[in-house]
N, C-alpha and C positions, 0 to 999 in steps of 0.2 A: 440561591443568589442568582439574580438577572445581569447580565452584562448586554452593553450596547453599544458593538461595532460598528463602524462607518465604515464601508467597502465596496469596490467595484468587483473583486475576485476574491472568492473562497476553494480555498485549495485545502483539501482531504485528505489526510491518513486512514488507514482502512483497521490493520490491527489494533484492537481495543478505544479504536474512534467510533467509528461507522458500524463495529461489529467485533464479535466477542473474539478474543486472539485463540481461547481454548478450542474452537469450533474450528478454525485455520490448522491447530496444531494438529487436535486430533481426526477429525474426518478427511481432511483434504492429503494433510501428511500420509493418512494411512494409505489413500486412493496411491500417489503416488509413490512409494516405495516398491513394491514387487512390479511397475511399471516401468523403473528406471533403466535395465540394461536394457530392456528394448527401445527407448526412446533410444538409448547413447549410440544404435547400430545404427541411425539413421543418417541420410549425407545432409539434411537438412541442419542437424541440429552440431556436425564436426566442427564447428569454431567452438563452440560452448564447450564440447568434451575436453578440446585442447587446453582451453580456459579452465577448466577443473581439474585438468591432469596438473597445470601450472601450480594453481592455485593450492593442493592437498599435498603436492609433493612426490608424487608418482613419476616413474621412468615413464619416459614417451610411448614406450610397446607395452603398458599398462593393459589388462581385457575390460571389455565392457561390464564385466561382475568384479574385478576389483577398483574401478571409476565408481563403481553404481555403493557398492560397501564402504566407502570413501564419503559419499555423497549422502551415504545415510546418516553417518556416525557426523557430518556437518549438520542435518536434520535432528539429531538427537538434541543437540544445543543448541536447537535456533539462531544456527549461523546465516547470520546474513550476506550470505553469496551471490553475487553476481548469473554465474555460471550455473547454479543452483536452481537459484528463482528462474532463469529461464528456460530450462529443461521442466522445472516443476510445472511453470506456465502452459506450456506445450501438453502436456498432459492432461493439466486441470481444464483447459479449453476444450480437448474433444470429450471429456468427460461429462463435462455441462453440454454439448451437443447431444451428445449419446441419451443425456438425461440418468445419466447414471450417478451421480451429485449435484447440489442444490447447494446454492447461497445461501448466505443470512447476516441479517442487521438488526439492529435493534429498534424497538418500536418506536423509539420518536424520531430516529434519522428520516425515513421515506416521507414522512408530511413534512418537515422544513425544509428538506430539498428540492421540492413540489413548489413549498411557498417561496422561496426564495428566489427559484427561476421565474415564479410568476411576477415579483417582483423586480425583474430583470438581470438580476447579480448570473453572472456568468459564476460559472461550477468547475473546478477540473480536478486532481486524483493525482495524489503524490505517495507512493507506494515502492518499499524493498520489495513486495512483489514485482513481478513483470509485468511491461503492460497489457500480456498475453494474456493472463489470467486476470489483471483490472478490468478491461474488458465485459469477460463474461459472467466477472463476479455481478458486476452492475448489472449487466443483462437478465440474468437470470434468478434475481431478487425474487421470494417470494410475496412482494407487497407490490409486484407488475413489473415491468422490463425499464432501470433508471437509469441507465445507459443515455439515451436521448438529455439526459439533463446536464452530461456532462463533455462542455468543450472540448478540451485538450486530456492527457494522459502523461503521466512522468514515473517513472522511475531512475534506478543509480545506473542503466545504459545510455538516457538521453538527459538526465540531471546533475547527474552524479549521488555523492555519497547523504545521507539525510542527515549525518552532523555536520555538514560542511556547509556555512555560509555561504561559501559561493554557488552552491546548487541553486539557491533560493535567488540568486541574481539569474545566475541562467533560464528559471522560469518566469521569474518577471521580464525580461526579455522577450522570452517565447511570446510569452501573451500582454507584450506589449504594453504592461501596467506599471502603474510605480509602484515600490515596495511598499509607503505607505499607504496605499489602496489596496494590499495583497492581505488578505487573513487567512492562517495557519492553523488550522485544527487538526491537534495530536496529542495522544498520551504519553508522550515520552520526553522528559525535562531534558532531555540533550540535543533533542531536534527542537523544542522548543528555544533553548536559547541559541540555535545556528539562525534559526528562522528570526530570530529578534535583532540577533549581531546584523542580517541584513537590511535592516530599516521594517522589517515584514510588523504587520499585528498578529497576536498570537490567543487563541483560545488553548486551556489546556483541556481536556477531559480526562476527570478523575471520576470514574467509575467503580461501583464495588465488584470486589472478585477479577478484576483487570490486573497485571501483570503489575502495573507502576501506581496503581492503586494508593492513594497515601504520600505519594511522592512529593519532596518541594519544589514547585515549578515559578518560575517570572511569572508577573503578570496574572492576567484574568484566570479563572479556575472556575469550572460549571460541573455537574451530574450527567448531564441530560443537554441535547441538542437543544432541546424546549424551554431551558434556562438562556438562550439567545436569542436577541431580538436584534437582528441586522438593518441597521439602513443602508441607503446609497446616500 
């Protein structure tokens, strides 16, 4: 099925949109695990630890290995944490420097992203991840460096939460769009219908082998980015 958005701005989900959630869970998880109590000694990253000591439940004089055994066992259930994703960010960043892991997407996202910039629709990245690691997930794509195709960056520090409609006002805001000129592409029928409660247009992607795979979502439903022909 073809669907045919009218939009000035497409705003991106990453797990099981843009790229397979199993690849996030299992490679990038694995990198950061035996990574964690060292990140948490850092003075850079002490607001975050405090934020996760808050968050799990731990006394204040908590060590950096029972913060980091805490922060796994959040990692085990793909808890979407705040404090989490930005420790995990910090790591996956210098890790994609180092060149010691490598993104991935799926085949039809980097040509429509390509076309659709050429067509002028501005791009931005609305991610549980941090924007630490949205970033350099774009960056270091192996179909070229797609970073450049994208404006702005969001997650739940400067958005808020992905089921909350008001997040999706806050980044129309940001980027200065109206909600009906904002389109939403995500697998997840609960951010799907936050993103709709806000006036937003919504693609869903239902992919095979995807976590929501099957799911009932509002609205348009595609395979494949390549089942979407956007206008302005």
């Amino acid at each position: 099925m073809t669907v045919t958005p009218s939009a000035d701005v497409v705003v991106l989900d990453i797990e099981g949109t843009t790229s397979e959630a199993g690849f996030i869970l299992g490679d990038l998880y694995d990198y950061a695990r035996p990574r964690l109590e060292e990140a948490l000694g850092r003075d850079s990253l002490r607001a975050a630890r405090a934020d996760a000591i808050a968050e799990t439940g731990l006394p204040a004089g908590a060590s950096d290995g029972e913060v980091a055994d805490a922060l796994r066992a959040l990692m085990a259930t793909d808890v979407k944490s705040t404090p989490l994703k930005t420790i995990q960010g910090v790591i996956w960043a210098e890790g994609f420097a180092a060149g010691e892991i490598t993104s991935q997407f799926f085949d039809d996202v980097p040509p429509r992203l390509r076309a659709w910039a050429d067509q002028g629709v501005r791009i931005a990245v609305y991610s549980s991840g941090s924007v630490a690691s949205q970033q350099p997930w774009f960056r270091h794509a192996p179909q070229g460096d797609l970073s450049t195709l994208v404006e702005a960056w969001f997650d739940t520090v400067n958005a808020g939460g992905k089921k909350d409609a008001s997040s999706y006002a806050t980044i129309a805001d940001a980027l200065s769009v109206a909600p009906a000129r904002a389109l939403f592409l995500t697998d997840h029928p609960e951010e799907v219908a936050a993103a709709r409660a806000a006036g937003w247009q919504t693609v869903a992607l239902d992919r095979a082998g995807e976590p929501w795979a099957g799911a009932a979502f509002d609205g348009p439903v595609v395979h494949t980015f390549d089942e979407i022909e956007l206008a302005r």
